[in-house]
Kinemage of the C-alpha trace (Angstrom):
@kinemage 1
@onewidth
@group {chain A} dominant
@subgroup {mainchain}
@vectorlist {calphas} color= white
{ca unk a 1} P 0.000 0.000 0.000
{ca unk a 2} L 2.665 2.165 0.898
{ca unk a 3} L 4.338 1.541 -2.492
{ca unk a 4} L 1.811 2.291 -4.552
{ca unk a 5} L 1.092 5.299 -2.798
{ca unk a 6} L 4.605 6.486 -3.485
{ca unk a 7} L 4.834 5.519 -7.226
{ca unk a 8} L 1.466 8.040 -7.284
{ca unk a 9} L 2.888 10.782 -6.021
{ca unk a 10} L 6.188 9.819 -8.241
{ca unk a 11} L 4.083 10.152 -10.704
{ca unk a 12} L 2.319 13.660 -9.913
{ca unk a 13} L 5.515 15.011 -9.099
{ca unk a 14} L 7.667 14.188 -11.519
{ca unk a 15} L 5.819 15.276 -14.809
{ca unk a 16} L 5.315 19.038 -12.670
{ca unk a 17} L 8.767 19.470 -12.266
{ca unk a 18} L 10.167 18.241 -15.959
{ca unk a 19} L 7.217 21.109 -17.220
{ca unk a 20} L 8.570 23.810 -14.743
{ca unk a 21} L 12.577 22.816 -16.295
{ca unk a 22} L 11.294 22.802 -19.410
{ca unk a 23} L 9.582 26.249 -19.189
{ca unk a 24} L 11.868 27.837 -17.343
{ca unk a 25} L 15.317 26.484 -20.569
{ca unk a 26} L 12.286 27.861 -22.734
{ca unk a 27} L 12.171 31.262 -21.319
{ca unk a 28} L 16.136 30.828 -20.575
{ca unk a 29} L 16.472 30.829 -24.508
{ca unk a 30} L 14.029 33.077 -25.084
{ca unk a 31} L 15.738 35.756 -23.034
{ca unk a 32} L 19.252 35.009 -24.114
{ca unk a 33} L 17.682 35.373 -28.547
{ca unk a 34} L 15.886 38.580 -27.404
C-alpha cells in the first residue's frame, strides 16, 4: 500500500517538475535570442 502510494505521487511530481525545467530552458532561450 505504501508503495503504490509512493509511485502516485512519483508520478504527480515528476511530470510538474520536468514542465517547470522545461519552461523555465524555454524562457532561458528566449531571453538570451531577445
Amino acid at each position: 500500500m505504501k508503495s503504490i502510494r509512493y509511485h502516485l505521487h512519483f508520478m504527480v511530481l515528476f511530470p510538474i517538475s520536468v514542465g517547470i525545467s522545461s519552461v523555465n530552458l524555454f524562457f532561458g532561450v528566449q531571453y538570451s535570442l531577445f
